[in-house]
ROSE-4610 file (N, C-alpha, C; in Angstrom, 1 decimal, always signed):
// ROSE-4610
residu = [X/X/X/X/X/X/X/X/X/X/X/X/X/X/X/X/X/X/X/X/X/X/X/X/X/X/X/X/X/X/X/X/X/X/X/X/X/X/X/X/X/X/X/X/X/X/X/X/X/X/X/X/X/X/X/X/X/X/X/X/X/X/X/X/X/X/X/X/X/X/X/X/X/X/X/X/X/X/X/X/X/X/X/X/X/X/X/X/X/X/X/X/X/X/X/X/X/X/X/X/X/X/X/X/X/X/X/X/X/X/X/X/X/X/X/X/X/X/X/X/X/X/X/X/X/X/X/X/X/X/X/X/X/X/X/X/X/X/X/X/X/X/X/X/X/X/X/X/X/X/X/X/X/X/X/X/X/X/X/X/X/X/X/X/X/X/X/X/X/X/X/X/X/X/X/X/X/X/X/X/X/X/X/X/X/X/X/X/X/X/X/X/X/X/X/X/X/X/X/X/X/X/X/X/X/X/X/X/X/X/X/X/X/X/X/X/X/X/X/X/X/X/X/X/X/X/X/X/X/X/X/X/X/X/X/X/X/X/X/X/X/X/X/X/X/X/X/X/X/X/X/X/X/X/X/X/X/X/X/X/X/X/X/X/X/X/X/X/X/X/X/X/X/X/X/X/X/X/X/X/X/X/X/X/X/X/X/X/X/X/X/X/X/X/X/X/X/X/X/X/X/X/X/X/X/X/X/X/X/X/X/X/X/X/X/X/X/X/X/X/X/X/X/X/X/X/X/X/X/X/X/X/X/X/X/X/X/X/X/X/X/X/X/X/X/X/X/X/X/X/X/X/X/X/X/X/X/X/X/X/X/X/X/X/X/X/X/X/X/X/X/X/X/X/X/X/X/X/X/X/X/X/X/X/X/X/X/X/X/X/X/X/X/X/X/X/X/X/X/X/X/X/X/X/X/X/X/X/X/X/X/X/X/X/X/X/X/X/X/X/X/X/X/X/X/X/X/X/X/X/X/X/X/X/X/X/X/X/X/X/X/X/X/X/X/X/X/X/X/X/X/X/X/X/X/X/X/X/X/X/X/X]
num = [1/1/1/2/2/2/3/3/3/4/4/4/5/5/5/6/6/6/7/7/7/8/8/8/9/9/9/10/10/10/11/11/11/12/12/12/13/13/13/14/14/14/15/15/15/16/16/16/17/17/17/18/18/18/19/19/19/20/20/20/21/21/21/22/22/22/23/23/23/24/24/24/25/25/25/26/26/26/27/27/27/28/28/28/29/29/29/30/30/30/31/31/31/32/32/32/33/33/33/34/34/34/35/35/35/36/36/36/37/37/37/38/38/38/39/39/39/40/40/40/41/41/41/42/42/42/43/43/43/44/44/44/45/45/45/46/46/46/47/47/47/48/48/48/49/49/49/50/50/50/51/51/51/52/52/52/53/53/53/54/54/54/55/55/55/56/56/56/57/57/57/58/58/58/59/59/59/60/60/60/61/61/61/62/62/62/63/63/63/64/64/64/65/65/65/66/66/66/67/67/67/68/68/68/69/69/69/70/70/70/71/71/71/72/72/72/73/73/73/74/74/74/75/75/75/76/76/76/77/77/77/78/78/78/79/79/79/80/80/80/81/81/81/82/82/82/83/83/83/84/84/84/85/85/85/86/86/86/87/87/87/88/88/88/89/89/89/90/90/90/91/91/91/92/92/92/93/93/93/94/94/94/95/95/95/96/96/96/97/97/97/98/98/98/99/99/99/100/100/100/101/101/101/102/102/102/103/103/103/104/104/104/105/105/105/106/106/106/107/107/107/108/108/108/109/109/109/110/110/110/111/111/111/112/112/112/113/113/113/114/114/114/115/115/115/116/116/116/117/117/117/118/118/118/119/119/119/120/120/120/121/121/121/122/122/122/123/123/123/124/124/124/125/125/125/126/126/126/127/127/127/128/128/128/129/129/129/130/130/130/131/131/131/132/132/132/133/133/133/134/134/134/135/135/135/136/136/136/137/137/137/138/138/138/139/139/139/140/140/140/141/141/141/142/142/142/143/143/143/144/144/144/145/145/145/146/146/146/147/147/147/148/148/148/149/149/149/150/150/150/151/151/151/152/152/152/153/153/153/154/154/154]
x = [-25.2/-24.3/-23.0/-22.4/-21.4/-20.2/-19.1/-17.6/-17.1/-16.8/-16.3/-14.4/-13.6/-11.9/-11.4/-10.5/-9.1/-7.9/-7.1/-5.2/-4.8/-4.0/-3.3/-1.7/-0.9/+0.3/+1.8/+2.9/+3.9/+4.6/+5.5/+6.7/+7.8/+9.1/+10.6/+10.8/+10.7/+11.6/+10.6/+9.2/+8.1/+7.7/+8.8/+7.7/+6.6/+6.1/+5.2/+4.0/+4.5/+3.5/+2.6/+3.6/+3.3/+2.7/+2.6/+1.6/+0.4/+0.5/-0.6/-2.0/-1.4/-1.9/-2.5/-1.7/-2.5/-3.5/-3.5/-4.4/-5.8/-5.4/-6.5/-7.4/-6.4/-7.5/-8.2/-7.5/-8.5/-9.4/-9.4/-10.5/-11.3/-11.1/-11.7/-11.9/-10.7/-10.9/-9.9/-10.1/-9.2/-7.6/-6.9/-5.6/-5.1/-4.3/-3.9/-2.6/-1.6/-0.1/+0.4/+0.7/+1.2/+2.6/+2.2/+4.2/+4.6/+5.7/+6.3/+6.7/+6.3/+6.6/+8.6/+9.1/+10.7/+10.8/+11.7/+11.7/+13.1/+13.1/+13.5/+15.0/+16.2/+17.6/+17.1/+18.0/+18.2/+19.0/+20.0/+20.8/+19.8/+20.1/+19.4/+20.0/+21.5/+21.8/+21.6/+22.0/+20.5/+19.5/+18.7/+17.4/+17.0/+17.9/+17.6/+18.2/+19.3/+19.4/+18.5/+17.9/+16.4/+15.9/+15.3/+14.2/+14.7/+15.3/+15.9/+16.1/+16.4/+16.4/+14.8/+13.8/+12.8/+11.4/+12.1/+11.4/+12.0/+13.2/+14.1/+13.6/+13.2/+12.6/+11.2/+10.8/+9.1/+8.4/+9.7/+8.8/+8.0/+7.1/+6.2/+6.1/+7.1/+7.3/+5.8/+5.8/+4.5/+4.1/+3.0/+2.4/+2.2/+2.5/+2.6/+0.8/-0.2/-1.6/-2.4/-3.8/-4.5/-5.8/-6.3/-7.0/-8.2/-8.8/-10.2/-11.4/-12.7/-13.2/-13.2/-12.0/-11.6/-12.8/-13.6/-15.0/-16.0/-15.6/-16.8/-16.3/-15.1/-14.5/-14.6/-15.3/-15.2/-14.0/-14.2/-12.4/-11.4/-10.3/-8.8/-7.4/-7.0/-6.0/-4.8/-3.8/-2.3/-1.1/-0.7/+0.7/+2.2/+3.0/+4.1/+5.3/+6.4/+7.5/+8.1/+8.7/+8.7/+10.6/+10.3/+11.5/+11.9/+12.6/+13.2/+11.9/+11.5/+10.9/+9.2/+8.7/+7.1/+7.2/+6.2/+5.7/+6.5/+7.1/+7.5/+7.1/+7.4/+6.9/+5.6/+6.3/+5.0/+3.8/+3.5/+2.2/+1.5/+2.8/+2.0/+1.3/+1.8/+1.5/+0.3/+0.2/-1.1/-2.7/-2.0/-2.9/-3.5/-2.7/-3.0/-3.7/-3.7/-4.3/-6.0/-6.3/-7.8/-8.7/-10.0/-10.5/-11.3/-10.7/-10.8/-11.9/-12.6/-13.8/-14.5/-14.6/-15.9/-15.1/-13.9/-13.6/-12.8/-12.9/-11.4/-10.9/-9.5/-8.2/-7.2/-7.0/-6.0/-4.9/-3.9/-2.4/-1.6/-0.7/+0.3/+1.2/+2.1/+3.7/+4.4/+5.3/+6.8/+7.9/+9.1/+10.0/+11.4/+12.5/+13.5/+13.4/+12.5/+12.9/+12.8/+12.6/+11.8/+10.2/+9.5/+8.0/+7.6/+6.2/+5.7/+5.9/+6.7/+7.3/+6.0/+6.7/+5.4/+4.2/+4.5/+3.1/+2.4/+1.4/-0.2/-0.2/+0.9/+0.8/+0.4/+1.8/+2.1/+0.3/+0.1/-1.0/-2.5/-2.3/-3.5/-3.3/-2.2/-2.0/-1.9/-2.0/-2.1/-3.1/-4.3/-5.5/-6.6/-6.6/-7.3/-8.7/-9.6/-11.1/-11.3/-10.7/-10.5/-10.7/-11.1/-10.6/-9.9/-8.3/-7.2/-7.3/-7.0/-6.7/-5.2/-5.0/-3.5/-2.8/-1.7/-0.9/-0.8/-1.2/-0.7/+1.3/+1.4/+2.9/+2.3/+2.8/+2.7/+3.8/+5.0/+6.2/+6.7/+5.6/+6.1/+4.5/+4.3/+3.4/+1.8/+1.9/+0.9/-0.2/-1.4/-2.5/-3.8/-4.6/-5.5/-6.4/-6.1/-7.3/-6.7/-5.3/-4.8/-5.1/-5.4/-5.9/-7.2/-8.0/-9.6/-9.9/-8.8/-8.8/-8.5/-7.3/-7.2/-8.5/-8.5/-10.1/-11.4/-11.9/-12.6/-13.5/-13.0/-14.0/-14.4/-13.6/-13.5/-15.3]
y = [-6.4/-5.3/-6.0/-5.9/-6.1/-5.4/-5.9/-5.5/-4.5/-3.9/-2.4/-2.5/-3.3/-3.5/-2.7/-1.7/-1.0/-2.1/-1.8/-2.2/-1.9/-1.2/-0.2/-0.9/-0.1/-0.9/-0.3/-0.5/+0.3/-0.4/-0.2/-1.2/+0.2/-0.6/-0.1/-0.2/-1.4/-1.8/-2.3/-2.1/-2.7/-3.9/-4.7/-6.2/-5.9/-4.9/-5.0/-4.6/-3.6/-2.8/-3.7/-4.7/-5.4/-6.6/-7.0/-7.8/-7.1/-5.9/-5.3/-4.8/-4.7/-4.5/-5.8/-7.1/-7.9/-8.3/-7.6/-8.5/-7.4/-6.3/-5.6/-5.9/-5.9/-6.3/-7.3/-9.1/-9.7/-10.0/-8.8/-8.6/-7.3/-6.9/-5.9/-4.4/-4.1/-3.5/-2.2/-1.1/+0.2/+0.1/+1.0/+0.6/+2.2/+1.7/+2.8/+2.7/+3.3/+3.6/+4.3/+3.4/+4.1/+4.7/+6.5/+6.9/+7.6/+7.1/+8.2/+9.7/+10.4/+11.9/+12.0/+11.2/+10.9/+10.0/+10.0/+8.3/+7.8/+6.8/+5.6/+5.6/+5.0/+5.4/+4.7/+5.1/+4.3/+2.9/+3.0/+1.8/+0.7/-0.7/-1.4/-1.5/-1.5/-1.3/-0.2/+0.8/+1.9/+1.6/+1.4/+1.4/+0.5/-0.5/-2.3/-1.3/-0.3/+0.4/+1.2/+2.0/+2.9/+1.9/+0.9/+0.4/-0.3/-1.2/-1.6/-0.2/+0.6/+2.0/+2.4/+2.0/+2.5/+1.6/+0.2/-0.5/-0.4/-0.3/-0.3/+0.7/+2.0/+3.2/+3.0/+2.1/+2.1/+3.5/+4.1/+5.1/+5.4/+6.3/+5.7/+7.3/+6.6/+7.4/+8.2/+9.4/+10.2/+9.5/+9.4/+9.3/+10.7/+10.2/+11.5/+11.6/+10.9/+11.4/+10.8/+10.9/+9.9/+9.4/+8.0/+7.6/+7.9/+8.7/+9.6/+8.4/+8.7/+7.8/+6.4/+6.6/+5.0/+4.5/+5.2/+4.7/+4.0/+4.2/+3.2/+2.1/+1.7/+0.5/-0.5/-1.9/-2.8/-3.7/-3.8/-4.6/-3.8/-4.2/-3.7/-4.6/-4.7/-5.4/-4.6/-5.0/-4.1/-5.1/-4.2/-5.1/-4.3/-5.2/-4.7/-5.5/-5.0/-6.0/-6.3/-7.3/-7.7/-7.2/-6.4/-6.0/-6.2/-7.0/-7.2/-8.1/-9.3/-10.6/-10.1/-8.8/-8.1/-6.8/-6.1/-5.3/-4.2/-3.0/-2.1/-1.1/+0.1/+0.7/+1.8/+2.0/+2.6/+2.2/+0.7/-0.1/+0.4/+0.4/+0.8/+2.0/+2.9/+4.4/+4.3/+3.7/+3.6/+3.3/+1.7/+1.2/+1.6/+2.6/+3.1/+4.9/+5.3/+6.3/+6.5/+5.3/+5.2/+4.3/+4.2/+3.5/+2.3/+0.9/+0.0/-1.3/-0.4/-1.1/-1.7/-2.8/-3.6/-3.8/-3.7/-3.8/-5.1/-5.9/-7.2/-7.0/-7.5/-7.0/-8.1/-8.1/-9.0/-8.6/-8.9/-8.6/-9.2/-8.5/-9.3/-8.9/-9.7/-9.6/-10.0/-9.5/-9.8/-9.8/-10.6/-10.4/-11.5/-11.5/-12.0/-13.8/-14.2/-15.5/-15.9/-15.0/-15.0/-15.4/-15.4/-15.4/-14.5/-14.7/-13.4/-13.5/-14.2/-14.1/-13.4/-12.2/-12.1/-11.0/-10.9/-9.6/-9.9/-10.9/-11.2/-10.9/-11.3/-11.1/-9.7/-9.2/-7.4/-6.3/-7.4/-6.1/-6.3/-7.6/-7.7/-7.2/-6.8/-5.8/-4.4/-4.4/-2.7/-2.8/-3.0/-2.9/-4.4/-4.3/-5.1/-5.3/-3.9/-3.7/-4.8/-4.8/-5.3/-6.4/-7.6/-9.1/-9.1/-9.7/-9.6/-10.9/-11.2/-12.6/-12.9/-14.2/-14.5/-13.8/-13.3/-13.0/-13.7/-13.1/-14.2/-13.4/-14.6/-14.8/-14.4/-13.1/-13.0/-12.7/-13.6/-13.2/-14.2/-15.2/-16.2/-16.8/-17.4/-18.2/-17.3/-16.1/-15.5/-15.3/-15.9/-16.5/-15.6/-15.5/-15.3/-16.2/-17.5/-18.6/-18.3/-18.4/-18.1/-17.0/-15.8/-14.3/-14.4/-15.5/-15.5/-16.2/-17.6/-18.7/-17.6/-17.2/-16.3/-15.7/-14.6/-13.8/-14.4/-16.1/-16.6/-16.0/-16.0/-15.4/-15.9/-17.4/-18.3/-19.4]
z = [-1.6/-2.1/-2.5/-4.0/-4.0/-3.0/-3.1/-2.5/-3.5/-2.8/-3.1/-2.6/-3.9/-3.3/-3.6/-2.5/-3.1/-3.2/-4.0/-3.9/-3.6/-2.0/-1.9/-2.1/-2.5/-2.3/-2.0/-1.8/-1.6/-2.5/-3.6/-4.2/-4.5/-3.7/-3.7/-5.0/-5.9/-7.0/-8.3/-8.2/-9.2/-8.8/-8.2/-7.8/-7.6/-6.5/-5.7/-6.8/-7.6/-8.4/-9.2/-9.6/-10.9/-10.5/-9.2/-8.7/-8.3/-7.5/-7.4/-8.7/-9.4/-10.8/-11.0/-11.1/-11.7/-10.6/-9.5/-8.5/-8.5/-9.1/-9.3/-10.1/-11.3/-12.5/-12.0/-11.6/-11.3/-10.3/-9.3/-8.6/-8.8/-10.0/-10.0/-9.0/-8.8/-7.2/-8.1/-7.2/-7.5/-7.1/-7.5/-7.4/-6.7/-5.8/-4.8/-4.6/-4.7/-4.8/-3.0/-2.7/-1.0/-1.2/-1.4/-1.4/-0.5/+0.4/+1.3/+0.8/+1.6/+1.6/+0.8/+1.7/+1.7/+1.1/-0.4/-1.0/-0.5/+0.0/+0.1/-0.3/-0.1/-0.9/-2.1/-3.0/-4.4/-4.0/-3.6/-2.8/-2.0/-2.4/-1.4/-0.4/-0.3/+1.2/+2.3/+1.5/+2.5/+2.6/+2.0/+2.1/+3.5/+3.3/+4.0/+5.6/+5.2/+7.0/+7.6/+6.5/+6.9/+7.4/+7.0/+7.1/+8.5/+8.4/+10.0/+11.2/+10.9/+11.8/+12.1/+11.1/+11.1/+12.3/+11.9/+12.4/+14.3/+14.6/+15.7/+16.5/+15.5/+16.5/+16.5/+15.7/+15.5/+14.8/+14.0/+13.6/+12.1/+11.9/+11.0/+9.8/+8.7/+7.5/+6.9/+7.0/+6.8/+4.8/+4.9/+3.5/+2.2/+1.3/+0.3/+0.4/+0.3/-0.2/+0.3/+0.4/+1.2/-0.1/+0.3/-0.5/-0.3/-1.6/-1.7/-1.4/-0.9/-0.4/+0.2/+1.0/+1.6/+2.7/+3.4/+3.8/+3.0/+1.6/+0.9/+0.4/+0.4/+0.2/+1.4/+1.3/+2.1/+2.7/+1.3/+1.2/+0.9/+1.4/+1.2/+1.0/-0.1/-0.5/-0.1/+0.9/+0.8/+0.4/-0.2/-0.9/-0.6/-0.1/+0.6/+0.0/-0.2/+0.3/+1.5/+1.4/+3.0/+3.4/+4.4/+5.1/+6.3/+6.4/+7.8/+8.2/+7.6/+8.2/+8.2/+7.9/+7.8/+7.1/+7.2/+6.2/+6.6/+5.7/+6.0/+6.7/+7.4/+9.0/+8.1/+6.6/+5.7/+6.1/+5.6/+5.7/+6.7/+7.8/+9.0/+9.3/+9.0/+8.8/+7.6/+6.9/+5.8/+7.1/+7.7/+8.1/+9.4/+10.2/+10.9/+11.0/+9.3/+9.1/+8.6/+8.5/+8.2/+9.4/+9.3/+10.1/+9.1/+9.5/+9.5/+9.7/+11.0/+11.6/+10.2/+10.2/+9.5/+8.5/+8.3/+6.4/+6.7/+5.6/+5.7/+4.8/+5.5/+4.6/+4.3/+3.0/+2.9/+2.0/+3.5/+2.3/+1.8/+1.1/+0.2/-0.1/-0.3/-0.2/-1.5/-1.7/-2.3/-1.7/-2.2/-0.9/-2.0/-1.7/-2.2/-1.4/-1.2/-0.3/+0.6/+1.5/+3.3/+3.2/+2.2/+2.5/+3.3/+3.6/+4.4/+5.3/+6.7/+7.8/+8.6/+9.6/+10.6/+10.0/+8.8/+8.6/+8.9/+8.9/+9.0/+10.5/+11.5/+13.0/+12.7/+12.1/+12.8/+12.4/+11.3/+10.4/+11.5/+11.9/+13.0/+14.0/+14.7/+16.0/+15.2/+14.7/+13.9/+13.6/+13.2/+12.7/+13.5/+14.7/+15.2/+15.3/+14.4/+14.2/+12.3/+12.2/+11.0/+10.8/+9.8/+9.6/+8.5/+9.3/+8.6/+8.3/+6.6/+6.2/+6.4/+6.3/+6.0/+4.6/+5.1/+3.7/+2.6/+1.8/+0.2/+0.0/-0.4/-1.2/-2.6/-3.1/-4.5/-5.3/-4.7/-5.7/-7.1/-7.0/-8.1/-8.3/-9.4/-10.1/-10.0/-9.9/-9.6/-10.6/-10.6/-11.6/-11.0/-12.0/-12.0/-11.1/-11.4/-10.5/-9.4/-8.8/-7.1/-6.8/-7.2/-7.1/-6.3/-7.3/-7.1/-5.9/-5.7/-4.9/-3.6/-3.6/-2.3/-1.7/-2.8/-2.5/-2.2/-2.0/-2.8/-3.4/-4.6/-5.6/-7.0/-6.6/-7.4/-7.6]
């Protein structure tokens, strides 16, 4: 049986989007938009204090919608920007609203210059029925062959 990929993704500012997109197309996988109920400030300096306030209380921003058949998807691509050194407390609230068991997941980031710092830890203690790959870095030179190479699908 082929793989059956969603994209889910969160993006503040479109980085996130516009990698997600391209990582769909070249894996062929659905594309899924992760939006808080609450958006986010317009300000990155608010935003960067939510988010630090958010992670501090550990609390987990409600989701605007849920993704329609997410049991028949094997694989799961999530795409984040990176806040505060890992994925924002959203991701978590995504990743902690579905079940997991048996699917592998690989995520991905954008970020101003940190790299993906501890997400691949945090997303494996949040979804530990799972096989979580290492994060890809998707904020620069992002190709079609590195898409496929990540996924091997090359």
């Amino acid at each position: 049986m082929a793989d059956k990929i969603l994209v889910a993704y969160y993006s503040k500012t479109g980085h996130t989007k516009a990698a997600a997109q391209k990582i769909a197309k070249a894996a062929g996988g659905a594309l899924h938009e992760i939006v808080p109920t609450k958006e986010y400030p317009a300000s990155y300096v608010a935003t960067v204090a939510v988010a630090k306030w958010e992670q501090l209380k550990n609390e987990k921003p409600a989701l605007n919608d849920k993704v329609q058949g997410f049991e028949d998807y094997n694989v799961v691509l999530v795409g984040f920007p990176i806040w505060w050194f890992t994925c924002p407390q959203l991701i978590k609230t995504f990743m902690e609203s579905y079940d997991f068991t048996g699917k592998t997941v690989y995520p991905f980031c954008t970020h101003g210059g940190s790299g993906p710092k501890n997400s691949t830890r945090d997303i494996r203690s949040i979804c530990p029925v799972a096989d979580v790959k290492e994060c890809f870095d998707a904020t620069k030179d992002l190709t079609d062959a590195k898409i496929k190479n990540w996924l091997g699908l090359d």
